[in-house]
C-alpha positions, 0 to 999 in steps of 0.5 A: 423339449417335449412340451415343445415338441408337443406345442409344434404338432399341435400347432401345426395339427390345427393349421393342417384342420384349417387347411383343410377345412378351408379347402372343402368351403372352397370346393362346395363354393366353386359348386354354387357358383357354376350352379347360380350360374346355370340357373343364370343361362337357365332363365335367358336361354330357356324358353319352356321355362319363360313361357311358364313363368310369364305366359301372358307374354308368349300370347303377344306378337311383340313377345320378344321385347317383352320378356326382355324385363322380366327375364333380366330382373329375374337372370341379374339376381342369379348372375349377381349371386354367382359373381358373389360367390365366385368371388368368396370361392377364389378368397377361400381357395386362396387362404387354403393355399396361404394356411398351407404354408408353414411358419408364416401367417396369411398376411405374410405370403403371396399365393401362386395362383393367377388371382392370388390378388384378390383374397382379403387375407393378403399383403397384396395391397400393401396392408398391415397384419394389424387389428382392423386388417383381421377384423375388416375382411372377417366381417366383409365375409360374414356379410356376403354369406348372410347374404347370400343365404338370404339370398338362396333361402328367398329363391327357395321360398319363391317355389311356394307358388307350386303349392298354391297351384302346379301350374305355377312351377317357377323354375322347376324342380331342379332349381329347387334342389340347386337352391337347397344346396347353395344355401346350405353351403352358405349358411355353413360358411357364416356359421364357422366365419361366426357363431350360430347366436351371432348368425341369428342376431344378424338376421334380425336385425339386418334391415336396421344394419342396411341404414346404419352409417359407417364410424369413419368418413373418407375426406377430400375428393372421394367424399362422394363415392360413400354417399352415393354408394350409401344411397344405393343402398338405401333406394335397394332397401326401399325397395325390398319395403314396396316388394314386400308389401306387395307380397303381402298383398299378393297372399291375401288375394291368394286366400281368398281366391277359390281352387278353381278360379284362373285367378289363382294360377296368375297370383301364384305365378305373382307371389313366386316372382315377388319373392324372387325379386326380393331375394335379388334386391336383398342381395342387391343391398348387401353388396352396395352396403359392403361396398360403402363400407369399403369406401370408408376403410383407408387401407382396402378402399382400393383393394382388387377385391373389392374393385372386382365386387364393384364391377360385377354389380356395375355389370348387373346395374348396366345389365338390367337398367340397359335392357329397360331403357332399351324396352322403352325406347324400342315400344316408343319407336314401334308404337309411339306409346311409353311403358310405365314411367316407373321402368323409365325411372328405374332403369336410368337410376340403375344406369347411374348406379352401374356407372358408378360402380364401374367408376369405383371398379377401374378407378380402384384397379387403376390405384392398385396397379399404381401403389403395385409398381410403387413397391414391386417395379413396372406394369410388365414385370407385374404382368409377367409374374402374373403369367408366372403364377 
């Protein structure tokens, strides 16, 4: 009787461990996602600060349809990683919650919380405590925080560009700092969702993960969305190889520019929005790749989780790439000239991209709901328990 009373405190000494454990990640969660969100509203509502980063702009009496490009591509990678985040901080707050209560596991309860539906660690959706339903979400998780570390780290680097010269401050030094904290934040998330060697063979090899094409393959109706969710991907990735190449460009024009020349302020300014944009199209396939990977798993394709993931990088895709053919139509009416067909390209694949993923968002809510009332009833008895909660 002792050895099992001993069993039962030790048992419940390390859930207490996990409990809280959980709910500190989920505090410092919370933290990085209003603090991507400042530097989200930072960057649109800042005007000193755009003035810095795109000096050439503030020179044209048209400046104000000018920024718009610029300023959505560098806000969207803010705004996709704060959604992200979000999104992680409501999964960790509520597995706090479910490893709170005793005798049951995670796959057993439902949490009191508004949006306890959107953790991956519950029966919400109707999914069996089996292998697959551990092992699925865990490795959702782990890709999301490598990816937002990667993320951060990249935001981080793209200050290098004060080093070259102080006229090439990128968001000050206050970002710097909101960087700093947020990926270390996520960087503690991966290591104790993997181990550290298991952290860093995913860094390596990252850009072969991005290409690699799912063991299952959905049938019937929907065997489009994978594909086309894997070609989202992939034009992402192709598009980290151009930026980086364009970097390295960058840096060599960079060494050998004199201190003194104005060249070297412009090519600073270049190399910090490059990497920059890097980071935003890092984070950009990481999210297309966890959402093919959802298109292929049976049992969370319609999971709200990863519907909600689905609309906030539909809401960045409509975002940007409405913001550029807005651009190219407003510089057509005013001066009967086109901007680069480069952005016409990019922002209609960014529309059909956004689409998409606001197709996978509602169809996958609407599902949801559907196998909802299967098992517990009606609409407004789903609402009503919502409000309860």
């Amino acid at each position: 009787d002792s050895e099992e009373l001993e069993e039962d405190d030790e048992a419940k000494f390390v859930k207490l461990q996990n409990q809280a454990s959980l709910s500190q990640r989920s505090r410092n969660f919370g933290i990085t996602t209003a603090l991507w969100s400042s530097l989200f509203f930072d960057v649109l509502l800042n005007k000193a600060k755009r003035c810095d980063l795109f000096p050439g702009l503030a020179a044209s009496s048209s400046a104000t349809n000018l920024y718009l490009i610029p300023s959505a591509l560098l806000s969207s990678g803010f705004a996709l990683a704060s959604g992200t985040s979000f999104l992680l901080w409501r999964d960790l707050d509520i597995r706090a919650e479910m490893a709170s209560t005793e005798g049951q596991s995670d796959y057993d309860v439902e949490g009191t919380k508004g949006d306890w539906f959107l953790s991956l660690s519950n029966s919400s959706a109707g999914i069996e405590n089996d292998l697959d339903s551990q092992n699925f979400p865990l490795e959702t998780r782990q890709r999301l925080y490598f990816h937002l570390s990667l993320f951060g780290l990249l935001s981080l680097g793209a200050h290098v560009g004060n080093y070259f010269s102080d006229q090439a401050p990128f968001l000050g030094m206050s970002a710097s700092i909101i960087n700093v904290h947020n990926t270390l934040t996520c960087v503690s998330a991966l290591i104790k969702e993997q181990s550290l060697r298991d952290s860093l063979d995913h860094l390596i090899s990252w850009p072969f993960r991005l290409v690699q094409f799912g063991k299952e393959r959905s049938t019937g109706k929907r065997e489009f969305l994978p594909l086309l969710f894997r070609l989202a991907t992939v034009v992402a990735w192709v598009s980290c190889i151009a930026t980086v190449r364009a970097l390295f460009a960058t840096v060599a024009e960079l060494t050998g520019i004199f201190s003194t020349s104005p060249m070297l302020v412009n090519n600073a300014r270049l190399l910090s929005l490059q990497i920059s944009s890097l980071a935003r199209l890092t984070l950009t396939a990481g999210v297309f790749q966890t959402i093919y990977k959802s298109t292929l798993n049976e049992k969370f394709r319609n999971h709200p989780f990863f519907s909600t993931l689905s609309g906030i990088m539909s809401s960045a895709c409509l975002g940007v790439g409405g913001t550029m053919i807005f651009s190219v139509l407003s510089s057509f009416l005013r001066d009967g000239n086109l901007l680069s067909q480069n952005v016409t390209v990019d922002g209609a694949l960014l529309i059909f991209f956004g689409v998409l993923s606001g197709y996978k968002s509602v169809s996958g809510f609407m599902k949801y709901i559907k196998s909802k009332e299967a098992t517990d009833g009606d609409l407004g008895i789903l609402v009503e328990k919502a409000i309860e909660s």
